[in-house]
C-alpha positions in Angstrom: -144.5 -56.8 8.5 -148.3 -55.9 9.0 -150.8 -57.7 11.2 -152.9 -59.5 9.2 -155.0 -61.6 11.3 -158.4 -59.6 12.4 -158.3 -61.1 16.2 -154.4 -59.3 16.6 -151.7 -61.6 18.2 -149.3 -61.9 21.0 -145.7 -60.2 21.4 -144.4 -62.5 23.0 -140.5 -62.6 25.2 -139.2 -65.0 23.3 -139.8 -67.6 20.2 -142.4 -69.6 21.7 -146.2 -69.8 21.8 -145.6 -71.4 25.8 -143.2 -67.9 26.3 -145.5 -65.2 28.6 -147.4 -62.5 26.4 -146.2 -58.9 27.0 -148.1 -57.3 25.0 -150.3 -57.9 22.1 -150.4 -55.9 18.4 -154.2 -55.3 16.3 -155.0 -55.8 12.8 -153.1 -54.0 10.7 -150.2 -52.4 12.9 -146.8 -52.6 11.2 -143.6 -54.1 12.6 -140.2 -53.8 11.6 -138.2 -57.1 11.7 -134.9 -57.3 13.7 -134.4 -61.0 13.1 -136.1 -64.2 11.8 -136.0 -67.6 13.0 -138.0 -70.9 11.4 -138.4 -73.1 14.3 -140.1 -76.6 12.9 -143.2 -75.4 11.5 -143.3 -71.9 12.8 -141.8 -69.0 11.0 -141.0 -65.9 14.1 -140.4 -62.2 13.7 -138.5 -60.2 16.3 -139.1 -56.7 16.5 -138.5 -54.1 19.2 -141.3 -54.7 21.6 -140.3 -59.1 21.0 -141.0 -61.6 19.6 -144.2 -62.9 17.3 -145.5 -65.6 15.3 -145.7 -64.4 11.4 -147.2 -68.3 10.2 -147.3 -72.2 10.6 -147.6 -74.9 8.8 -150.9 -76.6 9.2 -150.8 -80.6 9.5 -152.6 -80.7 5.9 -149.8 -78.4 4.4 -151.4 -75.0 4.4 -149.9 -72.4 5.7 -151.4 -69.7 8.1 -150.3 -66.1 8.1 -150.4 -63.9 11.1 -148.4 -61.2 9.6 -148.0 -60.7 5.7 -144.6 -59.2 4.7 -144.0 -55.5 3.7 -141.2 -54.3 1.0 -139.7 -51.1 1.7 -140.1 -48.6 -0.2 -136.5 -47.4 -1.7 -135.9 -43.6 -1.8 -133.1 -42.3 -4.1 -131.7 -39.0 -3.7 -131.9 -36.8 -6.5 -131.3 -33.1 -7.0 -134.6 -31.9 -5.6 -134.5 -34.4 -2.7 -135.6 -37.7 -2.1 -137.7 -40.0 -4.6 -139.5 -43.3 -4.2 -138.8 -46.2 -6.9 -136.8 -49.0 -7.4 -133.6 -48.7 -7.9 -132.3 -50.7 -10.8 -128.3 -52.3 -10.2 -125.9 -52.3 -13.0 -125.8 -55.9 -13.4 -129.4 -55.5 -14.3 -129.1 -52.4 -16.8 -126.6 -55.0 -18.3 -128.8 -57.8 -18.4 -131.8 -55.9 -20.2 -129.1 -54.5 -22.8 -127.7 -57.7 -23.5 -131.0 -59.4 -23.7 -132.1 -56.3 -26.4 -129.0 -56.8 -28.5 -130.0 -60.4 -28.9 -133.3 -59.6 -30.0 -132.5 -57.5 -32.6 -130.3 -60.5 -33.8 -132.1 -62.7 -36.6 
């Protein structure tokens, strides 16, 4: 997860925005999440320094995001080390040859 508010936010000691502040994190710092819980309206990411609020559900249905979500990067190892991509699964290869054999059908 990255920060993605520009005024930072609170790490907080546990999943609640009455919980004491311990510390706080700035624009753009990256977290990794240790576990997520959706409490009502609130969606909260734990991390290693606690806990913080990644978004909430505005009373007129928008949402606002504190933190926007990151996708790790896969790295395969190949013969000349490590590479970064996605990693395609079997089923997949399957699915994308079975869906070009049917094409080629008339």
């Amino acid at each position: 997860w990255r920060v993605s508010t520009h005024r930072g936010i609170y790490v907080r000691e546990t999943f609640t925005t009455t919980a004491c502040p311990v510390d706080t994190l700035e624009h753009g710092e990256i977290l990794v999440e240790i576990e997520a819980k959706q409490i009502d309206n609130q969606l909260w990411i734990c991390h290693k320094d606690g806990w913080c609020l990644a978004s909430t559900q505005l009373r007129d249905g928008t949402s606002h995001d504190l933190l926007s979500p990151r996708m790790p990067t896969l790295r395969t190892k190949t013969k000349k080390g490590f590479s970064r991509g996605k990693r395609e699964s079997k089923s997949s290869r399957q699915l994308l040859k079975i869906r070009d054999n049917n094409a080629s059908v008339p």
